[in-house]
TORSE-677286 format. One record per residue (C-alpha): x, y, z. Coordinates in Angstrom, 3 decimals, padded with zeros to 6 digits, always signed. Last residue first. Layout:
% residues N
<r><c1>X</c1><c2>Y</c2><c3>Z</c3></r>
...
END
This chain:
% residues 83
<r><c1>+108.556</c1><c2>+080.989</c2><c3>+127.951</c3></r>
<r><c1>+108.334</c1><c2>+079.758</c2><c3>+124.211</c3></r>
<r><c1>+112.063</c1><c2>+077.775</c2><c3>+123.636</c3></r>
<r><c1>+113.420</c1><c2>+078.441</c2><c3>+120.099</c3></r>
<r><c1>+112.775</c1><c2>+078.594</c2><c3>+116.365</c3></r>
<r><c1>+111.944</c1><c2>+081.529</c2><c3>+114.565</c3></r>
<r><c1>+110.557</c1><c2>+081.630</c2><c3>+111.273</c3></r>
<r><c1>+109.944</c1><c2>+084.067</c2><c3>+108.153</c3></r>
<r><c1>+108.841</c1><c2>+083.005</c2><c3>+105.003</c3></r>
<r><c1>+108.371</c1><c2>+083.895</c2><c3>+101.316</c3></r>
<r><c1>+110.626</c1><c2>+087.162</c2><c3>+102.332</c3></r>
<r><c1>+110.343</c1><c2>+090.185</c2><c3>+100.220</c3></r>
<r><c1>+111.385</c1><c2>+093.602</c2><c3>+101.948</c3></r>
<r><c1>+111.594</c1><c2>+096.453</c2><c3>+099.514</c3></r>
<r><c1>+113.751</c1><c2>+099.900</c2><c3>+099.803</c3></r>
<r><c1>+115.963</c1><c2>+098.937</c2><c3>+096.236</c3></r>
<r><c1>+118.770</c1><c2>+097.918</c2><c3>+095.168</c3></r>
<r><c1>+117.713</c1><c2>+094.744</c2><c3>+093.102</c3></r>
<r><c1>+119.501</c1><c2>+093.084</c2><c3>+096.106</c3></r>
<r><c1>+117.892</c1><c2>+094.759</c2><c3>+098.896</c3></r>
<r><c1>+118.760</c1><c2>+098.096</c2><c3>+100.234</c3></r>
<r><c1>+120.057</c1><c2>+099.282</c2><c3>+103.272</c3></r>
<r><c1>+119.148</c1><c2>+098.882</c2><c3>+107.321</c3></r>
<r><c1>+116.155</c1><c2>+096.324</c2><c3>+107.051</c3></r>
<r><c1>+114.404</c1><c2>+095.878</c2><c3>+109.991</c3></r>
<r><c1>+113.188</c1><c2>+092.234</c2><c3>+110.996</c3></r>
<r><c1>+110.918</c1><c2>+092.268</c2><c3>+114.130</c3></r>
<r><c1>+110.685</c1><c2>+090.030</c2><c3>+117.499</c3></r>
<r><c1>+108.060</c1><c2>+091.467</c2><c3>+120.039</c3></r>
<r><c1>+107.498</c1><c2>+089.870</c2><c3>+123.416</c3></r>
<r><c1>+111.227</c1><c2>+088.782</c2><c3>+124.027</c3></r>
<r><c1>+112.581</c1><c2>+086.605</c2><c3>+127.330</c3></r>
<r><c1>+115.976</c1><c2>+087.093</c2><c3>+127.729</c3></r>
<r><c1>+118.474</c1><c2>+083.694</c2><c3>+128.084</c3></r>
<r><c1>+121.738</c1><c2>+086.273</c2><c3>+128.313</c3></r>
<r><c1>+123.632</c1><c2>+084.708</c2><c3>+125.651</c3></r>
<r><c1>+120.855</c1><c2>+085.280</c2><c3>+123.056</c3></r>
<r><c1>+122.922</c1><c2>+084.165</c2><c3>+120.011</c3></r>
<r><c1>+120.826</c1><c2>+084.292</c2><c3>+116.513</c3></r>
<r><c1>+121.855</c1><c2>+081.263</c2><c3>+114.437</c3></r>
<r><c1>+120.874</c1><c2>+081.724</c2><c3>+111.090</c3></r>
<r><c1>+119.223</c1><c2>+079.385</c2><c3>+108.653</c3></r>
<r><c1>+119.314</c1><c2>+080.028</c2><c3>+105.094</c3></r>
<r><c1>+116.785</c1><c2>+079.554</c2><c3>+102.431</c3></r>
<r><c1>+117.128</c1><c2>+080.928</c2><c3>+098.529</c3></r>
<r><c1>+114.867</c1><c2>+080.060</c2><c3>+096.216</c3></r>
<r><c1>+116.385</c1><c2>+082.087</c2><c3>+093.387</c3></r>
<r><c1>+119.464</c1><c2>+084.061</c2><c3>+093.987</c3></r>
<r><c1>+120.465</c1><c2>+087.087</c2><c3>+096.518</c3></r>
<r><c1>+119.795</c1><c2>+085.502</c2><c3>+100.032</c3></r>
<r><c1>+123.387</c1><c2>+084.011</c2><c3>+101.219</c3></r>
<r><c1>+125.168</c1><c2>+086.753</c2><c3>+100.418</c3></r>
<r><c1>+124.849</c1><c2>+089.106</c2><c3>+103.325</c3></r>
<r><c1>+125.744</c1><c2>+092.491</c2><c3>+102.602</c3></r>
<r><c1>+125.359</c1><c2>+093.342</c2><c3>+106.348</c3></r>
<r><c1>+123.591</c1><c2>+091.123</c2><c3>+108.737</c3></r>
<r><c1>+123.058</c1><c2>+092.043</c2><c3>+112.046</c3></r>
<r><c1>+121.379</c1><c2>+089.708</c2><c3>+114.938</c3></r>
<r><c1>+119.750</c1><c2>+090.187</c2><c3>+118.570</c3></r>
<r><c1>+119.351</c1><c2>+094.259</c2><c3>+118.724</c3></r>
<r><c1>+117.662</c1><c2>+095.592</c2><c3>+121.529</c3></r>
<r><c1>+114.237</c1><c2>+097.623</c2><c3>+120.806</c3></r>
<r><c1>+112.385</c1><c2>+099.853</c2><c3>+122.988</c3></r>
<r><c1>+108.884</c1><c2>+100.639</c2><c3>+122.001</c3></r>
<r><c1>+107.090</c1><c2>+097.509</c2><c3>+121.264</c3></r>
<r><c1>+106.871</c1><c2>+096.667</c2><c3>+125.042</c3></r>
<r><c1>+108.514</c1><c2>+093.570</c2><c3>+125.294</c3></r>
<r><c1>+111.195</c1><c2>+094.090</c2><c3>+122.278</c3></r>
<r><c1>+113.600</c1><c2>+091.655</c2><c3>+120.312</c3></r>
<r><c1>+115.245</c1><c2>+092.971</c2><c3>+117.194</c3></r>
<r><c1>+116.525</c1><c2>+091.273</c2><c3>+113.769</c3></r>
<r><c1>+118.665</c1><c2>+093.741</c2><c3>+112.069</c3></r>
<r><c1>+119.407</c1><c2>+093.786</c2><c3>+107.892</c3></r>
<r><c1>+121.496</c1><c2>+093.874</c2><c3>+104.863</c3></r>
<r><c1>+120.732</c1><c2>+091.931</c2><c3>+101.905</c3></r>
<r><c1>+117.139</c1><c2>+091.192</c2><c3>+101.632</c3></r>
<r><c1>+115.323</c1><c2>+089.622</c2><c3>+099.292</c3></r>
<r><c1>+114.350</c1><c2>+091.739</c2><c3>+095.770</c3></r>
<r><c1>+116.535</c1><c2>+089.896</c2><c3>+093.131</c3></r>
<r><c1>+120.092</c1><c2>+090.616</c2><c3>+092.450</c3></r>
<r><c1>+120.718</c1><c2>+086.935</c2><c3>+091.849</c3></r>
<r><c1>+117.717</c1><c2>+085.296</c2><c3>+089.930</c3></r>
<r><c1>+114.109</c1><c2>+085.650</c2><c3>+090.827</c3></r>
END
C-alpha cells in the first residue's frame, strides 16, 4: 500500500471480437490517480463509433508504481450497454 505501490500507472484498455486484432479504446500514461492506498477511479472510455466488442483487455505499456512489470488491480469493471 502507500503511494508508489504496485497498481498500475501507465496502460491501454483494448476491445477485440476475435482475440487477435486489437483496437485501442483508452490510454493512460503516468496516470496519478492509482498510486496510494485504496485507490478507485472511474474512467470514461469514449466509443464514438457505438462498436460492439467480444474481448475487452487491460495491457500495461510501462511499469507500475513500485516500478516494476506487475499488474495488481482488486477489481476491474466495465459498465455499459450488453448487445
Amino acid at each position: 500500500g502507500g503511494l508508489n505501490s504496485y497498481h498500475p500507472r501507465s496502460w491501454v484498455i483494448e476491445g477485440s471480437n476475435d482475440n487477435g486484432h486489437w483496437e485501442i479504446l483508452d490510454t493512460q500514461n503516468d496516470c496519478n490517480f492509482l498510486n496510494g492506498s485504496y485507490k478507485s477511479f472511474i474512467f470514461s472510455i469514449k466509443n464514438e463509433n457505438s462498436k460492439e466488442f467480444k474481448y475487452i483487455r487491460m495491457r500495461l505499456t510501462g511499469l507500475n508504481w513500485a516500478n516494476f512489470n506487475y499488474l495488481a488491480l482488486a477489481s476491474f469493471e466495465i459498465y455499459g450497454t450488453l448487445i
